[in-house]
Each structure stands twice: as structure tokens, then as C-alpha cells.
C-alpha positions as CSV (number, residue, x, y, z in Angstrom):
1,X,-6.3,-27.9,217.2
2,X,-4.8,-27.4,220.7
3,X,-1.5,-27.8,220.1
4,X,-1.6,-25.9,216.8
5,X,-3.1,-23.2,218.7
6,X,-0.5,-23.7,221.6
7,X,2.3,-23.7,219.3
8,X,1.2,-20.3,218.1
9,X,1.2,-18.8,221.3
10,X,4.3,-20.0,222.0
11,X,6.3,-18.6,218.8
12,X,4.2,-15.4,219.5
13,X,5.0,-15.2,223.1
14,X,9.4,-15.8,222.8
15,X,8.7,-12.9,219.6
16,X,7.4,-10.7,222.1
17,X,9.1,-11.7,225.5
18,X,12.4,-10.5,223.1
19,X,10.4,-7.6,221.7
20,X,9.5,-6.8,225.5
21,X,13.5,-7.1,226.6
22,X,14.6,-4.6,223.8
23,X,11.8,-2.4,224.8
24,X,12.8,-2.6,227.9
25,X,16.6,-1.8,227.3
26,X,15.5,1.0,224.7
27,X,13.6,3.0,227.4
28,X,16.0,2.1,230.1
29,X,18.9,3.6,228.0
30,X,16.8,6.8,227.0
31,X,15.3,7.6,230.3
32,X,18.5,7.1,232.5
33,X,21.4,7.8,230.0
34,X,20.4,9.7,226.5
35,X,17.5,11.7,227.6
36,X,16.5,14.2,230.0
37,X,12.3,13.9,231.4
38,X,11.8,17.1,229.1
39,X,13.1,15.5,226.3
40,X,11.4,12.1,226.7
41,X,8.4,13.9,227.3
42,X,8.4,15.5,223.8
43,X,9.2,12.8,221.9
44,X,6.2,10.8,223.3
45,X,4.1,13.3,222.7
46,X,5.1,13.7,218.9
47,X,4.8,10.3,218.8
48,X,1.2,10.4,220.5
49,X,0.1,13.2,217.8
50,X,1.4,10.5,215.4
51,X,-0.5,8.3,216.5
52,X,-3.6,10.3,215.6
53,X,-2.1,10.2,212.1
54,X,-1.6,6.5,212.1
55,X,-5.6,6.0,212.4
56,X,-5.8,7.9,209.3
57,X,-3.3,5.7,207.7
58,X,-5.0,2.6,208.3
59,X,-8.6,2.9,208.7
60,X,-9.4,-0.5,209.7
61,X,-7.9,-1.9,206.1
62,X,-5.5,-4.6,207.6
63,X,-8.2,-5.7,210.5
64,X,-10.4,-6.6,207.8
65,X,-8.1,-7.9,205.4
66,X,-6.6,-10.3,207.9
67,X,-10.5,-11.3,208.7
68,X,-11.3,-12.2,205.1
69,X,-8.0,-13.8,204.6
70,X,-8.7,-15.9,207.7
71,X,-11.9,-17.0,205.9
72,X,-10.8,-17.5,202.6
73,X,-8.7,-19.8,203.9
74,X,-11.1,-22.4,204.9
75,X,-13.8,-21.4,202.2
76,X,-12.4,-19.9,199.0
77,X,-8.9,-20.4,198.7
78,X,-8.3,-18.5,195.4
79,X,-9.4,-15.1,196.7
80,X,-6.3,-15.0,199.2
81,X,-4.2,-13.3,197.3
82,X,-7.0,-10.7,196.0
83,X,-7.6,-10.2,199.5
84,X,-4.3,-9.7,200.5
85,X,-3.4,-7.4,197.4
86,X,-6.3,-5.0,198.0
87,X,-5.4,-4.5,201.4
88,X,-1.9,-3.3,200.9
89,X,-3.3,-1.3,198.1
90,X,-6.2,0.9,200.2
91,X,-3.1,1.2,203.1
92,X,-0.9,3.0,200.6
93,X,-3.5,5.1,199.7
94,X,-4.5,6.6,203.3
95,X,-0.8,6.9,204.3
96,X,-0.4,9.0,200.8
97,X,-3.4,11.1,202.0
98,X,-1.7,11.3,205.7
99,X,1.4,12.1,204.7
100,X,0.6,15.2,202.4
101,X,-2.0,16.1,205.3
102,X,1.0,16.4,208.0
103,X,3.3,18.2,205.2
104,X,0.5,20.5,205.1
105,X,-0.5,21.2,208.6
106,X,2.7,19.5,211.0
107,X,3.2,23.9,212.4
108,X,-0.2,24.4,212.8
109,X,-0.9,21.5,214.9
110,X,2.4,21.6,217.1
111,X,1.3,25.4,217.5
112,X,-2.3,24.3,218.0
113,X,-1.2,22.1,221.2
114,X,1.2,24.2,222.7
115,X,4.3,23.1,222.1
116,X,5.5,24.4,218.4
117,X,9.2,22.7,219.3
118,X,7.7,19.7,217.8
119,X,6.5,20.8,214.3
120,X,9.9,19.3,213.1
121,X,9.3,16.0,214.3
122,X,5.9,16.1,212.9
123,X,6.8,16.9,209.3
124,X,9.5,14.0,209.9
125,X,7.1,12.1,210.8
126,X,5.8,11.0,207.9
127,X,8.4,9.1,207.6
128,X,7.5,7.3,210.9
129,X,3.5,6.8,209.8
130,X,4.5,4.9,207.0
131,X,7.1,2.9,207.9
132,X,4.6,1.5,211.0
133,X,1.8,1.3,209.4
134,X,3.3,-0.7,206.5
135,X,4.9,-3.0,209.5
136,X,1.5,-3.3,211.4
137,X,-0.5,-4.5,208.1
138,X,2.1,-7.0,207.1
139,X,1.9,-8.4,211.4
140,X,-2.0,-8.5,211.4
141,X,-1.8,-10.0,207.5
142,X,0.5,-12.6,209.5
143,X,-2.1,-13.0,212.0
144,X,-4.8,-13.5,209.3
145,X,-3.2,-16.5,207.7
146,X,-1.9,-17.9,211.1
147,X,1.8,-17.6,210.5
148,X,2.9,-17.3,213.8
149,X,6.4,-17.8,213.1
150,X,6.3,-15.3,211.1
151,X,4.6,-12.8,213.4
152,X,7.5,-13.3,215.8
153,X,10.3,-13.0,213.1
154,X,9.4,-9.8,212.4
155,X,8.7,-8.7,215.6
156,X,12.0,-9.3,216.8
157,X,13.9,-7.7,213.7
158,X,11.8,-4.7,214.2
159,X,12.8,-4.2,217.8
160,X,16.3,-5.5,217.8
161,X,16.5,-2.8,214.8
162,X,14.8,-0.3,217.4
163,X,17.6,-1.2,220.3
164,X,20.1,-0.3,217.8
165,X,19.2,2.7,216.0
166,X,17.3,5.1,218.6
167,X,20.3,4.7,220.7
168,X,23.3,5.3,217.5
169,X,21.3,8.3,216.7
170,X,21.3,10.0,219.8
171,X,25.0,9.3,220.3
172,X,25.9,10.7,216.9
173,X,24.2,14.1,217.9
174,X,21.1,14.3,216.4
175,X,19.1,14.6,219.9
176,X,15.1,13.6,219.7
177,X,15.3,13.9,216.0
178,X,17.8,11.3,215.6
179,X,15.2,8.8,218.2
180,X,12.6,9.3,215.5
181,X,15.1,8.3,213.2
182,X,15.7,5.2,214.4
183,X,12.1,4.6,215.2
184,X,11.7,4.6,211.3
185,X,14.4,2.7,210.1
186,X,13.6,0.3,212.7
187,X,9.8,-0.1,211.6
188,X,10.9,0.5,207.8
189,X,12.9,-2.7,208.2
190,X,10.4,-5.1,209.5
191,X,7.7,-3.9,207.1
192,X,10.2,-4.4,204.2
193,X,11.0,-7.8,205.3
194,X,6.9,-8.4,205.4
195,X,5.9,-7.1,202.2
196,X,8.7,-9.2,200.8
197,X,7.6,-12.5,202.3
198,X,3.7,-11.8,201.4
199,X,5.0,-11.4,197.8
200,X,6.9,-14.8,197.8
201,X,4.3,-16.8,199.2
202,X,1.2,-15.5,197.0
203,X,3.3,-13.7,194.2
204,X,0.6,-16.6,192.1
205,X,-2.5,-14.7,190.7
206,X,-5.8,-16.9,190.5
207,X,-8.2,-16.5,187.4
208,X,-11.4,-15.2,189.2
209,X,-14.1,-13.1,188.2
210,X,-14.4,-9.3,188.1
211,X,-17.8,-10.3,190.1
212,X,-15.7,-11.8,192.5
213,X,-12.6,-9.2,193.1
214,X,-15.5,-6.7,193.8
215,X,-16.9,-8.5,196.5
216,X,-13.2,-9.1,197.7
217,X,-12.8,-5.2,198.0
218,X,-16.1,-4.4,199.0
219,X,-16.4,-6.4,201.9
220,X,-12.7,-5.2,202.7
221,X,-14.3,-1.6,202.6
222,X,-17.4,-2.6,204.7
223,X,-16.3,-4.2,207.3
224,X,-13.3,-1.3,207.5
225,X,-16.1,1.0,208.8
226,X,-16.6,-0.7,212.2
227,X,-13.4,-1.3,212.4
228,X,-12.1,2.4,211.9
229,X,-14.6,3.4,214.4
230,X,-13.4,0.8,217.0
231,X,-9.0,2.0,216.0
232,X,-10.4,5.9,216.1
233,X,-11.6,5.4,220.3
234,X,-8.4,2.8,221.0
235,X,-6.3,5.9,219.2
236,X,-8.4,8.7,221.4
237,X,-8.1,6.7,224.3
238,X,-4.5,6.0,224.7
239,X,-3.3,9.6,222.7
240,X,-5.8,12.1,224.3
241,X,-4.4,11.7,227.5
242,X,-0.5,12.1,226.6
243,X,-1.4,15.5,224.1
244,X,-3.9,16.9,226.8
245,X,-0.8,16.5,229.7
246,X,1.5,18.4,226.7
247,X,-1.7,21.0,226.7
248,X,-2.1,21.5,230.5
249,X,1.2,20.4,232.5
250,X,4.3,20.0,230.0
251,X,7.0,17.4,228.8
252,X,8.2,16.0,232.3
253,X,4.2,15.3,233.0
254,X,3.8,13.2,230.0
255,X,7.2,11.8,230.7
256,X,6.0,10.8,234.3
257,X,2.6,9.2,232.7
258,X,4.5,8.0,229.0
259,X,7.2,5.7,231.4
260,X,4.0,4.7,233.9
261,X,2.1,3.4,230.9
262,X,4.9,1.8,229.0
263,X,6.1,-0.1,232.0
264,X,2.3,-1.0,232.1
265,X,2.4,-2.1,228.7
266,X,5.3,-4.6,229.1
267,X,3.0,-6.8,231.7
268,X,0.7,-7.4,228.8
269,X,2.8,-9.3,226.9
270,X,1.5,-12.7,227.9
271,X,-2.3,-12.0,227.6
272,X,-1.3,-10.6,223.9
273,X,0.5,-13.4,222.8
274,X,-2.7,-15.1,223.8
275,X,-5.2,-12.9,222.2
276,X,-3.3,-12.6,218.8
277,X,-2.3,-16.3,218.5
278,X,-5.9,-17.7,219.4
279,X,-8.6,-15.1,217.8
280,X,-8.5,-15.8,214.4
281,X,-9.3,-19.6,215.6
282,X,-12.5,-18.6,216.2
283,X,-13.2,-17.3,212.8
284,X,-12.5,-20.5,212.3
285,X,-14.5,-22.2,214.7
286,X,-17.6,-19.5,213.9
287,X,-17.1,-20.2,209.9
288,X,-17.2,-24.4,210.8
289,X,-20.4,-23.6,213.3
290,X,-18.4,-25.1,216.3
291,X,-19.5,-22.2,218.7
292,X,-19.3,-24.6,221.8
293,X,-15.6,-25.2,221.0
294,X,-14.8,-21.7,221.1
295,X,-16.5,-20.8,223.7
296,X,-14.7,-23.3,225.9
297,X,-11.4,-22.1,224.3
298,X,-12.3,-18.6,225.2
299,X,-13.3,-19.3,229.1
300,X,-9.8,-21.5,229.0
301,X,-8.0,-18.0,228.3
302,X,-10.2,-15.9,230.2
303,X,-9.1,-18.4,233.2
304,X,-5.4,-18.2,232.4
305,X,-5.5,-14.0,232.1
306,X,-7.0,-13.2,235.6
307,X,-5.0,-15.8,236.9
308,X,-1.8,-14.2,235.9
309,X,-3.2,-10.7,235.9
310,X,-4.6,-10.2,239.1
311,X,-1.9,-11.5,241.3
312,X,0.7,-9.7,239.0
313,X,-1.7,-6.2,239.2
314,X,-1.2,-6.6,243.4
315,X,2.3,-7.1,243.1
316,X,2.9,-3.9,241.1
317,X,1.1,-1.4,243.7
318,X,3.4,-2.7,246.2
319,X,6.8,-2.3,244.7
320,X,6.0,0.3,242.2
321,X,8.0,3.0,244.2
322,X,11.1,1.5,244.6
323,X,10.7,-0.2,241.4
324,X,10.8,3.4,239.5
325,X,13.7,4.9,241.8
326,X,15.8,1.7,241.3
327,X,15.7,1.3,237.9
328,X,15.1,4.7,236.2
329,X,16.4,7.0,238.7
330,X,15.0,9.8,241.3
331,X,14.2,12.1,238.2
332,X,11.6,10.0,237.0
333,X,10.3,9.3,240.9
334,X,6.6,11.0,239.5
335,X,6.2,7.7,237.9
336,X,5.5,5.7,241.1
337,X,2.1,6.8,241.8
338,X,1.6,6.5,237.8
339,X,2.3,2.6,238.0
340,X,0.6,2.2,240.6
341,X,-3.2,3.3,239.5
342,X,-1.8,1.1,235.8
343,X,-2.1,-1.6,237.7
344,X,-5.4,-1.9,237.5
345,X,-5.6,-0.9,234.2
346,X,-3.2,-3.9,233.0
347,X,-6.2,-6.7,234.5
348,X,-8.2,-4.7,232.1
349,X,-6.5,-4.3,229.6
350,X,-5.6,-8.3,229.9
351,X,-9.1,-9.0,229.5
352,X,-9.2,-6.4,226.4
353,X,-6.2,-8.2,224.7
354,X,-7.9,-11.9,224.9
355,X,-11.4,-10.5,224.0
356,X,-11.0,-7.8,221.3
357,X,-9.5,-9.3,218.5
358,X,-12.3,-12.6,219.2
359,X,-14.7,-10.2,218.5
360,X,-13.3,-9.1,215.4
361,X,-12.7,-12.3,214.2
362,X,-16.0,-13.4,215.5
363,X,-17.5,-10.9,212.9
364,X,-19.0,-8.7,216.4
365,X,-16.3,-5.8,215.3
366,X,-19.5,-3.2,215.0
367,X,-20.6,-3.8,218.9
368,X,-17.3,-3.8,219.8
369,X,-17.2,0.0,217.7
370,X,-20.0,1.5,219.6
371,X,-18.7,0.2,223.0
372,X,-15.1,1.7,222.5
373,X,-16.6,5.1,220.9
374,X,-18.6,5.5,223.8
375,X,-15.6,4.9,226.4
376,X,-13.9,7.2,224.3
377,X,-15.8,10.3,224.4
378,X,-16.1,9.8,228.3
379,X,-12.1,9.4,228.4
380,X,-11.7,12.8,227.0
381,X,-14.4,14.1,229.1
382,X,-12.9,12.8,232.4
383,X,-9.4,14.0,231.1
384,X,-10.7,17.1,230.8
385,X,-12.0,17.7,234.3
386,X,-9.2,15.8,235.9
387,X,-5.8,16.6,234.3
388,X,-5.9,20.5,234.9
389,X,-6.6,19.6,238.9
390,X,-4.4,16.3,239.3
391,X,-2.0,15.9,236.7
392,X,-0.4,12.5,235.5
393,X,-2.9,10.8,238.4
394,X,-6.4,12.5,236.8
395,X,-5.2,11.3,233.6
396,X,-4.3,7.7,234.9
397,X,-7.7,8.0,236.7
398,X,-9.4,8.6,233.6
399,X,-7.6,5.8,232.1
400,X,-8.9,3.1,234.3
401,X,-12.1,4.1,234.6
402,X,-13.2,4.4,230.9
403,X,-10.7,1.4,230.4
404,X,-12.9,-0.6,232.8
405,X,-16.2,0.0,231.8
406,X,-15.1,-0.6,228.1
407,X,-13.9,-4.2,229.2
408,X,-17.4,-4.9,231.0
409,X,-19.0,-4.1,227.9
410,X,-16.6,-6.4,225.8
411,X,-17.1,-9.3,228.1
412,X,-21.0,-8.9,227.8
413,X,-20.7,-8.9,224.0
414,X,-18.7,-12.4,224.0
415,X,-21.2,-13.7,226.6
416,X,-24.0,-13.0,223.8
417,X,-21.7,-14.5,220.8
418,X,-20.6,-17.3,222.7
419,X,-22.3,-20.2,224.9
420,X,-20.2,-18.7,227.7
421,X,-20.2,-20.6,231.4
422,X,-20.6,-17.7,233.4
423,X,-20.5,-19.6,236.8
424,X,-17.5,-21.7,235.8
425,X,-15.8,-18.0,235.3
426,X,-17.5,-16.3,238.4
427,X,-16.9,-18.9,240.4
428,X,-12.6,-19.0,239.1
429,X,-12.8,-15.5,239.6
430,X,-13.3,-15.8,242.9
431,X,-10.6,-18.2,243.7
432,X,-8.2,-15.7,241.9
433,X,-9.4,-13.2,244.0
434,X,-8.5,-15.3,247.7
435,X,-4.9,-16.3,245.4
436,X,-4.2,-12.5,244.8
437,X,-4.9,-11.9,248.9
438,X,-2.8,-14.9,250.5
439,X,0.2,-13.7,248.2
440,X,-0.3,-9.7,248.6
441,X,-0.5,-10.6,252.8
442,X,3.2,-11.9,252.5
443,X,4.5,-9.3,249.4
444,X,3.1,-6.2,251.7
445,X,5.7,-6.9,254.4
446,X,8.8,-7.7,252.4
447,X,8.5,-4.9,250.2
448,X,8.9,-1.7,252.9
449,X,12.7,-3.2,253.0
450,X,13.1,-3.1,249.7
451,X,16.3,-0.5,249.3
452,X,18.3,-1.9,246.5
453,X,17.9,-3.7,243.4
454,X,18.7,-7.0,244.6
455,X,16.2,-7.0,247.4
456,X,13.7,-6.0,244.9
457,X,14.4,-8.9,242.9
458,X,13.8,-11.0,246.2
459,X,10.4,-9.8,246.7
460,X,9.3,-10.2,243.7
461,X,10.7,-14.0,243.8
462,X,8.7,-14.6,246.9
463,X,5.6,-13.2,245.7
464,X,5.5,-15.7,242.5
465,X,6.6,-18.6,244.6
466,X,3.8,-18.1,246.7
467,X,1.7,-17.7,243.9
468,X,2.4,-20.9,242.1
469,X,2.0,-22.6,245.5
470,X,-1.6,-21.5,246.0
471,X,-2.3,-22.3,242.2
472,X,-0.8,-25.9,243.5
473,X,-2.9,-25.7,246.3
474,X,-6.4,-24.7,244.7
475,X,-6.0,-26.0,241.7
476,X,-7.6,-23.5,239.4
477,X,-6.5,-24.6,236.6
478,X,-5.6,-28.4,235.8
479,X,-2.2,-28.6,236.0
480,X,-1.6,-31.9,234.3
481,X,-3.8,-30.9,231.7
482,X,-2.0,-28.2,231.2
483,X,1.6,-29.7,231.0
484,X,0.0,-32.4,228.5
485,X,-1.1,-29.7,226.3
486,X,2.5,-27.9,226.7
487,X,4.8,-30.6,226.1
């Protein structure tokens, strides 16, 4: 089971180290070529008001479809396909409903937020909700049935695709516009390519019972609800903020924040190749009543996140500055401060990306609702009081904070699901902890003569050779465990 599951993470992780180098080149090229702040500012916050109607479009259907296909696996093999059908089916339904909602209302809400230069985008946007959310059900689908290989195909033919086209639109003219273009031919693609390879491997209908398809779609309904409770605070919390910068500062505000958080978002990628490759291993764990194996699987990559995390988390307050100036240019210098306060976010978050989707799969998706409805009401409040007095840093402030004491909840929740070893984790904590010290007492030095790119890349060096040294030296983590299970 190891090395399946370490397999999976791997094919997961190159799939989204490549997503994660496209991304990377995409918002380098917009930011410091195609686009000015003002301009990057209003596309992400068209695409943040999208994002409200992508909740709308989904509604938990593909979470819950991937859960049932997960167990069907193991326990009823001939409902797969059922399970797999209905799902697509209730998606196309909510991004009908969405889509004749946003031809409906796109003016009034760009009016309703200030910034009516966006109702085209919106209306266009349709396009954009359907194409991603038809690309997001086939990935969690994917996830469901454990192709991992899959998972990253698709992945990287979505992003390569996005590389591509955002760029080639802009060039021909077609300004922000054109960006959203690409964004939808890019997504359009890799959900085509999904649909398609669900069809070929389960085009073959099993004879079951009208008894049995009902219970198919109504426990896909069910255990939606939870589900759609939990997507509508992950929505709130990281959309509010971006619309309520549009509302109270402008476009080179949610510029600042939008590149802050993105950047952010890249140092993620390991902890959510973990998360996705592992979790639905402990449906399967749960369904074969092996909690003990699961729990020590999820204390393995609780150990491996903070490890990673907090170190990395350090290392970004200290060259965030030079970081942004370097790379993305002067303009964009309101970013800095941004990263900075994400750092702590991203050890969060971490934690959120190993720990979410076990719940899910765990069958815990309604504690995990009322945890992350509850963060989100306070994120909007905190926004709120903080944005109109401190900008881009209330809103990061806000972030963290709610972010945080959503993650503490989580972490509780496993604890009570799980025979979790709280000391072994307390006590690994800790040695993290002195790790993240001994490295930031040599990185804080180095980086105030940090003034070009390559000296950048020479902190940075240091700092993770002196991190693997005092993993060497503590020894954490097993090592030659670890390289057995690798190779």
C-alpha cells in the first residue's frame, strides 16, 4: 500500500511541479510584460466574482461522487459507473442554472461592486464556469478512482494550454478579454480530454436495480449538502477578500494581494500532491476498519508538511522584498509586505491540504462544514473592519487569522476520527520548530545583501542546505526509511 500510495504522490507531484512552472511563467509574463497592476487587478477580481459562480456550479456534486466511487470500488463494483454518470449529470445542471443566472444579472453585479468595467467579462464568463468546473469534476473523479496518472495528465495539458493561450490573446489585441479567453480554452481542453477518458473506461452499463440507482443518486445528493456548505466558506474565504479590496481600495490593491497570494499558492504544491494522492486511502482504510493504519499514515504526512512548511514559511519573510522587486518589477513592490504575512498562511494552509480532503474521504465532511462556515463568517467580518483601515495587509491579516483557527479545528476533528499520537506530533513539532530557528539565524544575515537575482538564488541555496543538514542531524524523520520507501 506504501508504495502504491507513494507512487501516486509522485505522478501527482511532477503533474503539478509542471502545472506550478507554467503558472509561474503565466503570471510572470502578465505582470511584467502584458499587463499593467490595474489591469491584473480586474481580471482577478472578475475571476474572484467567478469564483462565487463556480460554487453554484458545483455544489459539492464531484466531492461526493469521487467519495462514493472511492467506495464502490472496494464494495460494489457495478455502481461505478452509476455513480460516475449521475455526477456529471447534477454538474450540468447547476452550471445551466449558473450560466443563465450570470446572463441575467453579469451588469448588475459588476455595478453592485463598483467596478461596472467588468460586466463584460462576467457575461463571458460563463464560458469560463463551465469549462472549470467540467475540468475540476473530471480531476476529483480521477482522484476518486485513484488514477493518479491521470490526474497529472490533465493537469499538465490544462496548464501548458493556459501558458499558451492567455498570452496569444493578449498579443493579438484583445486585452483582459482575450486572458479570459485563454483561461477557457485552456480549461475547456482538459475537461474535454476527461470526459472523454471517463467514457472509455466505464462506457459499460451494469444491470442494477431502480432500487439501487436511487440510492446511488441519493446518497450523491446527501452527502452534497455538507459538502456545499464546506466549498461555499472555502469560496467566501479566498473571494471575499479580493471583491471587498475591488469595493474599498481598487484594481492595483487586489493586484498587490492577487500576486501575494498566488505566489503563496505555488509553495503548496507539495503538501497538495500529498493530500490529493493519499486521502482517498483512507476511505479505504475506514471502509476495511484499519483505523490504526491510517492514522499512522496521517501523522507520517502531518510530519513531512511542517517539516517542509515551517522552515520554507521563515525563509519567505526574509526574502520576500527583494523576491517581489526582482522578479515582478518595482510596480508590483506593494506585494512584499503581502507575501510576507502569506507566509504564515501557507503552514496553514499545508496542514488544510493534508487534512481536508481525509476528512472527506473519512466520511467527517459535515464537521469539517460547520468549522469552515464558522471561519468564514468571521473572515468577512474581520475583512470588513480591517480592509477600509489597512488595505491589502487587513485583508492578509484577516486571511491568517480565520485561516488559522479553521486549521486548529480540522486538526481536532482528525484527532477524534483517528487514534492520533499526539505526543509523537507535539513532540516533532517541536524539533521543527529549533530546525526553522538554526536555518532562519543564518538566512537573516545573507539576505540584507541580497541585490540581484543571482544572490537571491544563493540565499535561498544556503538556507535549504542548512535545512537538510539539521534534518541529517536530528533526524526527524527516518531517512533510510524514507529512501526505502522512495526507491
Amino acid at each position: 500500500m506504501v508504495k502504491k500510495i507513494v507512487r501516486g504522490i509522485s505522478v501527482v507531484f511532477v503533474g503539478q511541479i509542471l502545472g506550478m512552472l507554467t503558472k509561474g511563467a503565466l503570471i510572470l509574463l502578465l505582470t511584467r510584460f502584458l499587463l499593467r497592476p490595474s489591469e491584473y487587478g480586474l481580471l482577478f477580481l472578475s475571476i474572484s466574482v467567478l469564483g462565487f459562480a463556480m460554487l453554484f456550479a458545483n455544489l459539492g456534486f464531484e466531492k461526493a461522487g469521487a467519495k462514493y466511487v472511492a467506495e464502490y470500488r472496494e464494495s460494489a463494483p457495478e455502481l461505478v459507473s452509476t455513480a460516475v454518470r449521475k455526477t456529471i449529470l447534477y454538474n450540468c445542471l447547476a452550471i445551466t442554472a449558473v450560466g443563465i443566472g450570470l446572463a441575467l444579472f453579469h451588469s448588475r453585479i459588476a455595478t453592485t461592486i463598483g467596478e461596472p468595467a467588468i460586466a463584460g467579462l462576467l457575461l463571458f464568463g460563463i464560458g469560463y464556469v463551465a469549462a472549470k468546473s467540467i475540468k475540476g469534476t473530471a480531476v476529483i473523479l480521477f482522484q476518486g478512482f485513484n488514477w493518479m496518472g491521470w490526474v497529472a495528465i490533465l493537469n499538465i495539458i490544462t496548464n501548458i494550454s493556459l501558458v499558451i493561450a492567455v498570452p496569444a490573446f493578449i498579443l493579438l489585441g484583445y486585452g483582459i478579454e482575450g486572458a479570459l479567453s485563454g483561461y477557457i480554452i485552456s480549461y475547456a481542453v482538459g475537461g474535454t480530454v476527461g470526459i472523454f477518458v471517463m467514457y472509455t473506461e466505464l462506457y459499460e452499463r451494469h444491470d442494477i436495480s431502480p432500487e439501487q440507482e436511487a440510492d446511488v443518486s441519493s446518497g450523491i445528493l446527501r452527502y452534497s449538502v455538507p459538502l456545499t456548505f464546506t466549498m461555499s466558506a472555502s469560496v467566501i474565504n479566498s473571494r471575499t477578500d479580493t471583491v471587498l479590496l475591488g469595493v474599498f481600495q481598487g484594481p492595483v490593491a487586489i493586484a498587490y494581494y492577487t500576486l501575494g497570494k498566488q505566489i503563496s499558492d505555488f509553495l503548496i504544491t507539495p503538501a497538495r500532491s500529498l493530500g490529493f494522492a493519499v486521502s482517498p486511502t483512507y476511505g479505504e482504510q475506514k471502509a476495511n476498519e484499519n483505523l490504526q493504519q491510517a492514522a499512522r499514515l496521517y501523522e507520517q504526512s502531518f510530519i513531512y508538511t511542517i517539516l517542509l512548511y515551517g522552515p520554507a514559511a521563515a525563509g519567505v519573510v526574509l526574502v520576500a522584498n527583494p523576491t517581489i522587486e526582482l522578479i515582478f518589477g518595482a510596480k508590483y513592490h506593494g506585494a512584499g509586505p503581502v507575501l510576507q504575512i502569506f507566509s504564515i498562511f501557507v503552514v496553514f494552509r499545508a496542514l488544510d491540504t493534508t487534512t481536508s480532503d481525509a476528512l472527506d474521504f473519512l466520511g467527517r465532511a459535515r464537521s469539517r462544514a460547520i468549522a469552515k462556515g464558522g471561519s468564514a463568517v468571521c473572515n468577512v467580518v474581520l475583512n470588513l473592519l480591517l480592509i477600509p483601515r489597512f488595505g491589502v495587509i487587513g485583508a492578509a491579516v484577516a486571511t491568517v487569522l480565520t485561516y488559522g483557527a479553521y486549521v486548529g479545528l480540522e486538526l481536532f476533528v482528525i484527532a477524534d476520527e483517528l487514534p492520533i499520537n499526539t505526543r509523537r506530533l507535539l513532540r516533532s513539532g517541536l524539533v521543527v520548530g529549533a530546525i526553522t530557528l538554526g536555518m532562519s539565524a543564518v538566512v537573516y544575515p545573507l539576505s540584507r545583501a541580497v541585490s540581484d537575482i543571482s544572490s537571491l538564488i544563493g540565499v535561498i541555496a544556503v538556507g535549504g542546505g542548512i535545512w537538510a543538514l539539521l534534518i541529517a542531524l536530528t533526524d526527524v524523520v527516518d531517512l533510510r526509511q524514507l529512501y526505502a520507501t522512495l526507491t
